[in-house]
N, C-alpha and C positions, 0 to 999 in steps of 0.2 A: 474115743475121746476127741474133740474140737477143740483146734486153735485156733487164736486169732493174730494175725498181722496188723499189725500198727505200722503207719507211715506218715510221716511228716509232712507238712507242705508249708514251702516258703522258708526264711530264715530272718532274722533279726538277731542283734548283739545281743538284746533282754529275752530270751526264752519263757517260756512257750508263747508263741506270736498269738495274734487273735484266731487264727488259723488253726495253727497248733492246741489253743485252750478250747474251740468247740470242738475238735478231732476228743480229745480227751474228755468232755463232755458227752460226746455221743459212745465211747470205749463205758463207760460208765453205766448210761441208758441201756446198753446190751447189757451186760455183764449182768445188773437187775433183771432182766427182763428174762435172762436165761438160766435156767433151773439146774445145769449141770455143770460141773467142773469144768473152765477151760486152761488151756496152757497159751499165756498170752504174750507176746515179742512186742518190745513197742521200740521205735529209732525215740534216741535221747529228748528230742524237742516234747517230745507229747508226752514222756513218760516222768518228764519234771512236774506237772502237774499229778498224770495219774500215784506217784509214787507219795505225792503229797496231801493227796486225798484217802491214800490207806489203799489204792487197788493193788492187786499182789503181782507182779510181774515175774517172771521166769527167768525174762530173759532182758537187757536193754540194751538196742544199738548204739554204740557210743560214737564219738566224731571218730575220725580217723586222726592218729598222729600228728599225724604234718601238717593237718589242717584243711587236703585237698577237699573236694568236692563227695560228698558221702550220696551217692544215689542211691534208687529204688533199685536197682539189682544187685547194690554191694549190700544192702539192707537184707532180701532176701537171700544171697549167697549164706550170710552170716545166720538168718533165722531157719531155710529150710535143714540143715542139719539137728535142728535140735526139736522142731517137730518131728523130723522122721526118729531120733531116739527115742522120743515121748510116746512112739505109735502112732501121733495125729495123722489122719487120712484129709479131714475134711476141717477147713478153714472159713472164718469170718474174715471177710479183709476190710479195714477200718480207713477208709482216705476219702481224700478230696473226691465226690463222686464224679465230677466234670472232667473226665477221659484218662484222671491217675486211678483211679479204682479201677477202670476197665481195663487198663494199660496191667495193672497187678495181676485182676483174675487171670487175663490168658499167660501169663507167667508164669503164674502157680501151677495152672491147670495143662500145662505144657509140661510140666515136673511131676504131673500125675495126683495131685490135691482133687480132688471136690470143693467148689466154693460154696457155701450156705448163703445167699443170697437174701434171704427171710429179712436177717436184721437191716436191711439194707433200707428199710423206710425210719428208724433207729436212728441213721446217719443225719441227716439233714442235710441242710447249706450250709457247705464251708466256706464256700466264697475265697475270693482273694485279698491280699494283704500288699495294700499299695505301697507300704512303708518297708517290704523285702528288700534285704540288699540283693537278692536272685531276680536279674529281671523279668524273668519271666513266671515269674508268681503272681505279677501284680494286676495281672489283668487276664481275659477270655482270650483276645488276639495275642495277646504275646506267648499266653500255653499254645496255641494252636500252632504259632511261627515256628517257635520251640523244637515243638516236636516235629514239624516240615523237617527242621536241621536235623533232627536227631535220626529222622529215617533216611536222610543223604549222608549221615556221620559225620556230621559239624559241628553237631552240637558242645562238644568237646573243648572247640574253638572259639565261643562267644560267650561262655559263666564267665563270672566277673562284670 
């Protein structure tokens, strides 16, 4: 059986961002496109639309408590245990494909996933969301600075 990973990109006070509604749009496009049962995780931003459109989720990452910062490894901490109950081996990963998709696969693939790549013409352009309270959503250079900090371990230090 195939799962799939849903990941958000960007934030706004009104959910799902523009961002967030073609992520959900493209979770959609596969899911028709694909003929067998999947077990699907999606983090809350994307899954307000999908859940709104009738797709069936499994599972939905919700914000954190307090409010802090909900990243893509707190996202997959919380989904890879519930793939590995379900049996899923092999994964679709549904994101921004401009370096957070890539940034997921070796994540997954590091935890021992297979990623199905196939749907991955599916996905389209998600583009950025210049109106993100996350600065670095809203543009190509600012993901790339981003992630400069985030592989010095600062990144930590500049959300908000």
């Amino acid at each position: 059986m195939k799962g799939m990973l849903v990941c958000s990109f960007a934030l706004r006070d009104e959910e799902p961002n523009p961002c967030n509604f073609r992520l959900a749009e493209a979770v959609e496009r596969i899911v028709e496109a694909t003929p067998e049962k999947m077990i699907i995780v999606s983090q809350w931003e994307v899954a307000k639309k999908l859940l709104a459109d009738g797709v069936k989720l499994c599972h939905v990452v919700e914000p954190l408590e307090d409010g802090s910062y909900l990243d893509t490894t707190r996202v997959w901490a919380e989904a890879r245990p519930i793939f590995v109950a379900q049996g899923v081996k092999e994964l679709i990963i549904v994101a921004n494909p401009f370096i957070h998709g890539l940034y997921i696969e070796r994540m997954v693939q590091k935890d021992g996933f297979r990623v199905d790549s196939q749907p991955n013409n599916l996905i389209g352009k998600i583009g950025f969301d210049r109106e993100s309270k996350q600065w670095w959503t809203r543009g190509a250079f600012r993901l790339l600075f981003y992630l400069s900090l985030s592989a010095l371990g600062m990144a930590k230090y500049c959300r908000r």
